[in-house]
Gaussian input, Z-matrix of N, CA and C with variables (Angstrom, degrees):
# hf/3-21g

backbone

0 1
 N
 C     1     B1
 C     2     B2     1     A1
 N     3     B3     2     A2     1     D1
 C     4     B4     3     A3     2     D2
 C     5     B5     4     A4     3     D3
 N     6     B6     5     A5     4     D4
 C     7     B7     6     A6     5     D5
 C     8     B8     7     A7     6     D6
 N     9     B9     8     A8     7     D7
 C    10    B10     9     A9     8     D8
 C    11    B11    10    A10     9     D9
 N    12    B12    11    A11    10    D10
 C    13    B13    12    A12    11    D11
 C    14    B14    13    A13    12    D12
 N    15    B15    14    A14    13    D13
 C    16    B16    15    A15    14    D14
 C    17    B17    16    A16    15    D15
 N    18    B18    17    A17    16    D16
 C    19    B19    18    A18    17    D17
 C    20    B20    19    A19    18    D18
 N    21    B21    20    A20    19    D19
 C    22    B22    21    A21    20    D20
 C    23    B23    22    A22    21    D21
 N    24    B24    23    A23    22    D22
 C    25    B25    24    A24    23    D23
 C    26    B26    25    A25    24    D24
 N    27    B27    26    A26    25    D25
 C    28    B28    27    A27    26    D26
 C    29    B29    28    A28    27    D27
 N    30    B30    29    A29    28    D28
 C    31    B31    30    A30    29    D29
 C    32    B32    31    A31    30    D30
 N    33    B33    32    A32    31    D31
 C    34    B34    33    A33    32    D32
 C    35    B35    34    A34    33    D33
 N    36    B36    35    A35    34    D34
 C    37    B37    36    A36    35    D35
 C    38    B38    37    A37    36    D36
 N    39    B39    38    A38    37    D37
 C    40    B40    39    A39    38    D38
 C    41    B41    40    A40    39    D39
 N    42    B42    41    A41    40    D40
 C    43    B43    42    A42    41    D41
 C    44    B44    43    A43    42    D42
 N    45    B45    44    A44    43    D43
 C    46    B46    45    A45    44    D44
 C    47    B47    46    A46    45    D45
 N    48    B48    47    A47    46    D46
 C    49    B49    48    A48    47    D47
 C    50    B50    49    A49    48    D48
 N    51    B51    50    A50    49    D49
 C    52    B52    51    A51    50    D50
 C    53    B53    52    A52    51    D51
 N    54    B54    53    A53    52    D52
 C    55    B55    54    A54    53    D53
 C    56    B56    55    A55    54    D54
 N    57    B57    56    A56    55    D55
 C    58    B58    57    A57    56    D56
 C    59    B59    58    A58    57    D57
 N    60    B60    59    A59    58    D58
 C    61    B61    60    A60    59    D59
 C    62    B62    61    A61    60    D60
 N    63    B63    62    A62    61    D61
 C    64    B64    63    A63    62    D62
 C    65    B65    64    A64    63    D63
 N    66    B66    65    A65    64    D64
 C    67    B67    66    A66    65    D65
 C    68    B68    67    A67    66    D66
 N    69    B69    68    A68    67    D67
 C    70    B70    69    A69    68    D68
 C    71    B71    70    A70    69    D69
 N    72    B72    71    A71    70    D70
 C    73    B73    72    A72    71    D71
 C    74    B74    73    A73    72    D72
 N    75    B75    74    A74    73    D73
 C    76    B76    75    A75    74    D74
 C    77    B77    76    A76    75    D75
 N    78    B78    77    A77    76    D76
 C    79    B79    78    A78    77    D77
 C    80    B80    79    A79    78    D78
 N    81    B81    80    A80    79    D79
 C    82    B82    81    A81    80    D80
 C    83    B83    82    A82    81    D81
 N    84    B84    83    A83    82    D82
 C    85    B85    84    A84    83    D83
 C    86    B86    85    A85    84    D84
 N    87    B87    86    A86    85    D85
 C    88    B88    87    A87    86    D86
 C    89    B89    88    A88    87    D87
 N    90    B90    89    A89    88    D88
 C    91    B91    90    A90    89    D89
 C    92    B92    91    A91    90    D90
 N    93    B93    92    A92    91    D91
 C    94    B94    93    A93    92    D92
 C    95    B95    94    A94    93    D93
 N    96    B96    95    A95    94    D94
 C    97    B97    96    A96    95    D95
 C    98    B98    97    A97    96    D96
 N    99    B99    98    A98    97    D97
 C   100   B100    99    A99    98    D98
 C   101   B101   100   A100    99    D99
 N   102   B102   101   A101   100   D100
 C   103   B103   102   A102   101   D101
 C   104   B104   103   A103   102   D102
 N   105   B105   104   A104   103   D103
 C   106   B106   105   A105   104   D104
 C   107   B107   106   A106   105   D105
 N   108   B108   107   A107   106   D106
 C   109   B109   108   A108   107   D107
 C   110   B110   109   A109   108   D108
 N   111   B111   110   A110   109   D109
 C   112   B112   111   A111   110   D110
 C   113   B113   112   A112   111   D111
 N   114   B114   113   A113   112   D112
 C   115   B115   114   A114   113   D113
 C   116   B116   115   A115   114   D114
 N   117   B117   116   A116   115   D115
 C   118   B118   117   A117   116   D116
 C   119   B119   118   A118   117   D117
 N   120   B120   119   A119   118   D118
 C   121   B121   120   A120   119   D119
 C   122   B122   121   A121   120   D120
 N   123   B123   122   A122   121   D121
 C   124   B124   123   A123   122   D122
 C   125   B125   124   A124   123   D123
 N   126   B126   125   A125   124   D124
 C   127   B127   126   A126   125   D125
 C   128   B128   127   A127   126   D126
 N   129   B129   128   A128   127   D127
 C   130   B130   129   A129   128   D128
 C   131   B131   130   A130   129   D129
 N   132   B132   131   A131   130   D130
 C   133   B133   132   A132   131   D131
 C   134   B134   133   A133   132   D132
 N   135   B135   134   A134   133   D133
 C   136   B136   135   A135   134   D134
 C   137   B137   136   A136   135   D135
 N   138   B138   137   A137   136   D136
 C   139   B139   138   A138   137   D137
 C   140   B140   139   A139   138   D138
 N   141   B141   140   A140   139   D139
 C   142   B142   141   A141   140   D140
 C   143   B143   142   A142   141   D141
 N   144   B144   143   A143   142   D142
 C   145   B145   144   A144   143   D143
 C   146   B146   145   A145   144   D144
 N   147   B147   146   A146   145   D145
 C   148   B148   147   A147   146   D146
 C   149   B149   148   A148   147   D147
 N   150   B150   149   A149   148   D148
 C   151   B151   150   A150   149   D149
 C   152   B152   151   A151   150   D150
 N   153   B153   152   A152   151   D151
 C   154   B154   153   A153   152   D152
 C   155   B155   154   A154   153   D153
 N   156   B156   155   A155   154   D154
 C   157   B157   156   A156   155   D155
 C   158   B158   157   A157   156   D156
 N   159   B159   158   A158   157   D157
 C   160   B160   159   A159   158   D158
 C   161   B161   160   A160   159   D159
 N   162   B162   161   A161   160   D160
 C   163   B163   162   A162   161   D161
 C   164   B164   163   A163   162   D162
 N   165   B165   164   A164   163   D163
 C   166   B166   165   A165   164   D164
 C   167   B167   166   A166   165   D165
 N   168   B168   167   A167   166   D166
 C   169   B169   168   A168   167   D167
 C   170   B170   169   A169   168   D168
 N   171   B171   170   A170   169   D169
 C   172   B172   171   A171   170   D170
 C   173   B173   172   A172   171   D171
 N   174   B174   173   A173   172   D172
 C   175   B175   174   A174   173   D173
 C   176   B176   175   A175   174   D174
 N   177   B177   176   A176   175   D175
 C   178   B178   177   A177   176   D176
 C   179   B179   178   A178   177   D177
 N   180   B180   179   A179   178   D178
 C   181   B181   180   A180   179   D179
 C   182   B182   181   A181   180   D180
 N   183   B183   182   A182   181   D181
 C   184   B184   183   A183   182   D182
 C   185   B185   184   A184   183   D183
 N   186   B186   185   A185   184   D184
 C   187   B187   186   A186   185   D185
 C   188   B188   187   A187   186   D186
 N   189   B189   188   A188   187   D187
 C   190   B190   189   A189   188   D188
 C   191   B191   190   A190   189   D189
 N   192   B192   191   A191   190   D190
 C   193   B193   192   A192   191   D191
 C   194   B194   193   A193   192   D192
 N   195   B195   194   A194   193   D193
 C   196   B196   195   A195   194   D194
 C   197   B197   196   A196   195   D195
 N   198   B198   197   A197   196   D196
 C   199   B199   198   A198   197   D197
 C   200   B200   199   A199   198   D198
 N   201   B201   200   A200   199   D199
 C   202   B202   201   A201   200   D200
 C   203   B203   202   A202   201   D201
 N   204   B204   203   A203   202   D202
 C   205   B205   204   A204   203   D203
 C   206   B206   205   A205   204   D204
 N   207   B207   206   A206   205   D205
 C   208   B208   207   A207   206   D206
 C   209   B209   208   A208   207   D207
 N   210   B210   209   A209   208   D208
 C   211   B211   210   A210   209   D209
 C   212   B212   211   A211   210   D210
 N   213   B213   212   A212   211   D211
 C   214   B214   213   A213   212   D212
 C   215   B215   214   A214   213   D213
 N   216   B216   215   A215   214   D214
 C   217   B217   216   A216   215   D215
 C   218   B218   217   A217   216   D216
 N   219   B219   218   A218   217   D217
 C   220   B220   219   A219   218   D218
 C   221   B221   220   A220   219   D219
 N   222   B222   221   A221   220   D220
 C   223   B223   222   A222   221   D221
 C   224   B224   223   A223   222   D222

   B1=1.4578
   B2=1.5267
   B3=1.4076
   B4=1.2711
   B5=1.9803
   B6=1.0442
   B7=1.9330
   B8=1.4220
   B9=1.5860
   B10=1.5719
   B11=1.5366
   B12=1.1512
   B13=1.6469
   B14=1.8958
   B15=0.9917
   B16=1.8241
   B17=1.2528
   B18=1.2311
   B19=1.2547
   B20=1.4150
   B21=1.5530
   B22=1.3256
   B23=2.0335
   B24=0.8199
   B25=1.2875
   B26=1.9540
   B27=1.0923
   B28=1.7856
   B29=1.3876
   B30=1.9860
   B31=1.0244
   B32=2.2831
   B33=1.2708
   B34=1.4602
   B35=1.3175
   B36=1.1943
   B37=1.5061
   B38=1.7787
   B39=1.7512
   B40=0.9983
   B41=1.5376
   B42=1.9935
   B43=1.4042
   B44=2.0428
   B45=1.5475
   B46=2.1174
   B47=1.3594
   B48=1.4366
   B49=1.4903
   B50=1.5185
   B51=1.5578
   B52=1.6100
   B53=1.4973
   B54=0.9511
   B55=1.4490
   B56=1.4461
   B57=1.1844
   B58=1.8658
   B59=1.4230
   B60=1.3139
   B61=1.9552
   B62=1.4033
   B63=1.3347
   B64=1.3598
   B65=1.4075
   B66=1.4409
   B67=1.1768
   B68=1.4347
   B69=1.4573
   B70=1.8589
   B71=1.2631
   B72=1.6940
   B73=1.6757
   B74=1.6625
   B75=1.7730
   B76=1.3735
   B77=1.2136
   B78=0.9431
   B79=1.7356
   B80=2.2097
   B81=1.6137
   B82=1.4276
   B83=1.6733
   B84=0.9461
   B85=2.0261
   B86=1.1541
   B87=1.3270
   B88=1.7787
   B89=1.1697
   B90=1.1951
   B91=1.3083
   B92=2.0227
   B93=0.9645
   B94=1.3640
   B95=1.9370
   B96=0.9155
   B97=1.3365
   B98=1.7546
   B99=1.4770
   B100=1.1828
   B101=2.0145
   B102=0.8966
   B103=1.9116
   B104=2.0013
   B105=1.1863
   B106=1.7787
   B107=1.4671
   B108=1.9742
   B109=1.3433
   B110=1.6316
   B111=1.3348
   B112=1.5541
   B113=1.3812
   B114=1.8987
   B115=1.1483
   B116=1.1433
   B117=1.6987
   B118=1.3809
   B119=1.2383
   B120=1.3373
   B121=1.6127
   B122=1.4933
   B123=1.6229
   B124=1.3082
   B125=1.8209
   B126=1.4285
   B127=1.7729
   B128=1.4050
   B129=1.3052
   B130=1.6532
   B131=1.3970
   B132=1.5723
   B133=1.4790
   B134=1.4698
   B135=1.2872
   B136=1.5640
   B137=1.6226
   B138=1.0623
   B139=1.3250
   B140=1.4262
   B141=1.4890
   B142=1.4476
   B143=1.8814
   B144=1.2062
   B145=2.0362
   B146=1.7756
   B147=1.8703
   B148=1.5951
   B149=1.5454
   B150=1.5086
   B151=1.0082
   B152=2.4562
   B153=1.5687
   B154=1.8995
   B155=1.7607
   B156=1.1686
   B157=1.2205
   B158=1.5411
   B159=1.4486
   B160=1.3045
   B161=1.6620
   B162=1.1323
   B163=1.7463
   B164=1.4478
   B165=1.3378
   B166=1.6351
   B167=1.4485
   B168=1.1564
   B169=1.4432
   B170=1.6143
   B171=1.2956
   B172=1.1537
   B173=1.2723
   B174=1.2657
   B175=1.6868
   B176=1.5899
   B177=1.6141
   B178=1.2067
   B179=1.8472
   B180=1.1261
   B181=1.3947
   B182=1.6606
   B183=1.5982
   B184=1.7698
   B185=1.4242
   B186=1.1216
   B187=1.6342
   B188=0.9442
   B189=1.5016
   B190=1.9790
   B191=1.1269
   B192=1.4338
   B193=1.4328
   B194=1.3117
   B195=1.5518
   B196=1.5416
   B197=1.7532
   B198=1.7623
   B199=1.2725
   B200=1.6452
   B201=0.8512
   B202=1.7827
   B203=2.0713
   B204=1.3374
   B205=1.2935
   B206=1.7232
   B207=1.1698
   B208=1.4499
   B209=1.5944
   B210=1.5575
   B211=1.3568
   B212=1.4786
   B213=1.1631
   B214=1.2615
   B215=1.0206
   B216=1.1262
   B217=1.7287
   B218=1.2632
   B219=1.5153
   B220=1.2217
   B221=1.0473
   B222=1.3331
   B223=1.4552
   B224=1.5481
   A1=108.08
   A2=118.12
   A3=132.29
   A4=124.34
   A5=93.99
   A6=85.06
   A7=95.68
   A8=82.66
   A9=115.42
   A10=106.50
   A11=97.32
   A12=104.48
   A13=118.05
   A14=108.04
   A15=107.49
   A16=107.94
   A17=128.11
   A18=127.49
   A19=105.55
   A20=131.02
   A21=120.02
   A22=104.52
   A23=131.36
   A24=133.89
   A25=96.99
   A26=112.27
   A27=108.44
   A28=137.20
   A29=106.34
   A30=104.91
   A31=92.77
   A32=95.89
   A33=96.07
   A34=118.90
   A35=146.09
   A36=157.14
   A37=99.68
   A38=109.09
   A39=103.13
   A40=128.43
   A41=112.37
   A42=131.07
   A43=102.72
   A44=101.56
   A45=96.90
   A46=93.78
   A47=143.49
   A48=128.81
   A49=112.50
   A50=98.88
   A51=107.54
   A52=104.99
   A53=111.50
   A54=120.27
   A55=123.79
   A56=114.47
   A57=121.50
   A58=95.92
   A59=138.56
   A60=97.36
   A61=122.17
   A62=107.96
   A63=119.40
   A64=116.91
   A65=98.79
   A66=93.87
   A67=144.78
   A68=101.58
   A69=132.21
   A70=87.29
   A71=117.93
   A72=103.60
   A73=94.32
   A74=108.52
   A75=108.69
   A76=118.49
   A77=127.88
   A78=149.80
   A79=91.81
   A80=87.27
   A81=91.73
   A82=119.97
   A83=105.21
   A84=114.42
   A85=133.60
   A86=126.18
   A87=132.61
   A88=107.20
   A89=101.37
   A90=111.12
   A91=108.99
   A92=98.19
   A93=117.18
   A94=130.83
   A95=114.93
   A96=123.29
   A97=117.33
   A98=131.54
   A99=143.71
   A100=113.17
   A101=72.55
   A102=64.58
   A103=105.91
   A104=89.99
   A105=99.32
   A106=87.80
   A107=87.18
   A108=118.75
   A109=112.78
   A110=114.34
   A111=113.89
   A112=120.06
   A113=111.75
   A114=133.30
   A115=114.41
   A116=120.90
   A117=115.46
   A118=126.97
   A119=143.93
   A120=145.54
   A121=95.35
   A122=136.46
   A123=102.03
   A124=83.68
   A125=107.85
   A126=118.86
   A127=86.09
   A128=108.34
   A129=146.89
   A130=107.81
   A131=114.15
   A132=130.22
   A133=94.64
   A134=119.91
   A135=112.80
   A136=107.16
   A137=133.81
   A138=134.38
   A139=111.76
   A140=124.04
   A141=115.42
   A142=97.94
   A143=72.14
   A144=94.13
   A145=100.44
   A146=117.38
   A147=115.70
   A148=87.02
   A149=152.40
   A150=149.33
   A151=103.76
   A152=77.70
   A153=77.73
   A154=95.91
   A155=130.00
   A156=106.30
   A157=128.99
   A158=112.72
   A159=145.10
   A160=93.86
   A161=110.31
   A162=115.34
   A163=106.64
   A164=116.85
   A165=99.00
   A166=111.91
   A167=134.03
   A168=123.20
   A169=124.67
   A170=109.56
   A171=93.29
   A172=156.68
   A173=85.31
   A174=119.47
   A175=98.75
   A176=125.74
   A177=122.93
   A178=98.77
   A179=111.77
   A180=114.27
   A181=108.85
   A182=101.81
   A183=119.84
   A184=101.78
   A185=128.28
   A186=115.96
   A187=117.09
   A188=139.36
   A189=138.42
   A190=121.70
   A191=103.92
   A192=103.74
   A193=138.40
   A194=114.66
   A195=123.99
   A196=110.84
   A197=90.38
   A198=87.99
   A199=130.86
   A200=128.16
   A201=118.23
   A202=75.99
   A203=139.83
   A204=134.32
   A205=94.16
   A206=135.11
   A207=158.57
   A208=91.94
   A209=108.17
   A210=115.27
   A211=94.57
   A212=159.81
   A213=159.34
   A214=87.77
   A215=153.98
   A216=138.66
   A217=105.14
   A218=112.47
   A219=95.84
   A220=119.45
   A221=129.94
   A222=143.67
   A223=112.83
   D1=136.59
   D2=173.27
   D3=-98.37
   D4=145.95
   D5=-178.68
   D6=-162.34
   D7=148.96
   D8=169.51
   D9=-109.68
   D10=162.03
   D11=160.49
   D12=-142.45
   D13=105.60
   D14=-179.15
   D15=-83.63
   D16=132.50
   D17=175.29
   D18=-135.53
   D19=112.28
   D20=-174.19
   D21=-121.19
   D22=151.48
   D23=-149.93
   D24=-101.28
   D25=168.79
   D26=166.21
   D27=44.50
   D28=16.16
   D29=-153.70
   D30=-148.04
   D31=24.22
   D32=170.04
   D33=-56.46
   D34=-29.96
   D35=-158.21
   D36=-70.46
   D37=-39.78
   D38=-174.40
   D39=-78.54
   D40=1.07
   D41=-170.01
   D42=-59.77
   D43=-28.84
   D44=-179.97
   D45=-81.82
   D46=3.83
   D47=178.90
   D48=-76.96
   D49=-31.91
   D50=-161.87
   D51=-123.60
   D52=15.35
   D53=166.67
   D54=-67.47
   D55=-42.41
   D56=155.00
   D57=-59.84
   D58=-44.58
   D59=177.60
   D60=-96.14
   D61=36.26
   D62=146.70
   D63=-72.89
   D64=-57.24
   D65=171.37
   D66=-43.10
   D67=-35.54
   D68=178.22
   D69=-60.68
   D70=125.25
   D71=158.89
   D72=-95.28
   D73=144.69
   D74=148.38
   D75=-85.57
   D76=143.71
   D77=167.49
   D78=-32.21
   D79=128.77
   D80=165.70
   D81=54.53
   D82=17.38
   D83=161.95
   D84=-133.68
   D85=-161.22
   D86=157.65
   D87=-169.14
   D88=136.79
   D89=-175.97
   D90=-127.97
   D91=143.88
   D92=168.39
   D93=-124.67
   D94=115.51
   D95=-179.48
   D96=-100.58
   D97=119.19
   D98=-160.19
   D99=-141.97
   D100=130.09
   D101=166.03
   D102=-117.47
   D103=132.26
   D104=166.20
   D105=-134.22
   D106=120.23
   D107=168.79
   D108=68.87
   D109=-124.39
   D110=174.98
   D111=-112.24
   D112=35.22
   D113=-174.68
   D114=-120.16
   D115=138.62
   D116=165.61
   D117=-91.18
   D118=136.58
   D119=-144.59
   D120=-123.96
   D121=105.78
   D122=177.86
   D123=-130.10
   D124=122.21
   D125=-178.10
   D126=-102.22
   D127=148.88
   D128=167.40
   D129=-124.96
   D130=150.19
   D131=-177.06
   D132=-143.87
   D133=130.06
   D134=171.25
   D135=-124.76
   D136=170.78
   D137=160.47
   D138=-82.93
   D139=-26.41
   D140=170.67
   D141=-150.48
   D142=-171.38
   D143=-159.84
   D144=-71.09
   D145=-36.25
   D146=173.24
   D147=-68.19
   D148=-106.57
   D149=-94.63
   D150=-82.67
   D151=-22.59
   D152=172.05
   D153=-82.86
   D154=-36.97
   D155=178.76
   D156=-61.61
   D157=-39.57
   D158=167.20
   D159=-36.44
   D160=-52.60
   D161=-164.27
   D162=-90.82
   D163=-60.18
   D164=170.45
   D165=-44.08
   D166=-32.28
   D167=173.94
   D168=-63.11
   D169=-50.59
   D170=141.09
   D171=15.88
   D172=-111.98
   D173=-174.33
   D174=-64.60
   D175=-38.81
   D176=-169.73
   D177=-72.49
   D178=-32.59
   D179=-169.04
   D180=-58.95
   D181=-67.80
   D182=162.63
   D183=-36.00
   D184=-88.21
   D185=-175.93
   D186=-27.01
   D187=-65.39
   D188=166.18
   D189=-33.66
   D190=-40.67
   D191=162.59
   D192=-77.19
   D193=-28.59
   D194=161.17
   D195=-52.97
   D196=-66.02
   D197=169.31
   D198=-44.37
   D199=-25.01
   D200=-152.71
   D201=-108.75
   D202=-28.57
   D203=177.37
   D204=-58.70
   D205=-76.65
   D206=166.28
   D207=-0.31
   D208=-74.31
   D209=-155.79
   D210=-69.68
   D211=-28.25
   D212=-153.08
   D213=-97.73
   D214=-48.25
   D215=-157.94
   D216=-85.40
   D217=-21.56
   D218=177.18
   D219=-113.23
   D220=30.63
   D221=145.79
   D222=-71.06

């Protein structure tokens, strides 16, 4: 088993954005999303090294996009 762990700081608010692709299973992982404190926690488990990459991509993609929604509203 393979794992990541994302941990991005100041940015918990955005954990109800990506909470529907929790729900989404990708093929061959698990993922869990958590906030400790004013941090977002997002752990991945893959069965191999393509399907964790497959998923950090993902998840990195959704976050840019939460994020860059975030920053616009609050402009």
């Amino acid at each position: 088993m393979h794992s990541a762990l994302l941990v991005v700081d100041g940015i918990s608010s955005i954990e109800r954005a990506l909470l529907p692709e929790i729900e989404e299973k990708i093929p061959r992982s698990e993922v869990s999303l958590r906030t400790e404190g004013d941090a977002l926690v997002i752990e991945i488990k893959a069965e191999d090294t393509t399907a964790l990459r497959a998923s950090l991509s993902s998840y990195l993609r959704w976050l840019s996009a939460a994020l860059s929604a975030k920053e616009a509203m609050e402009e």
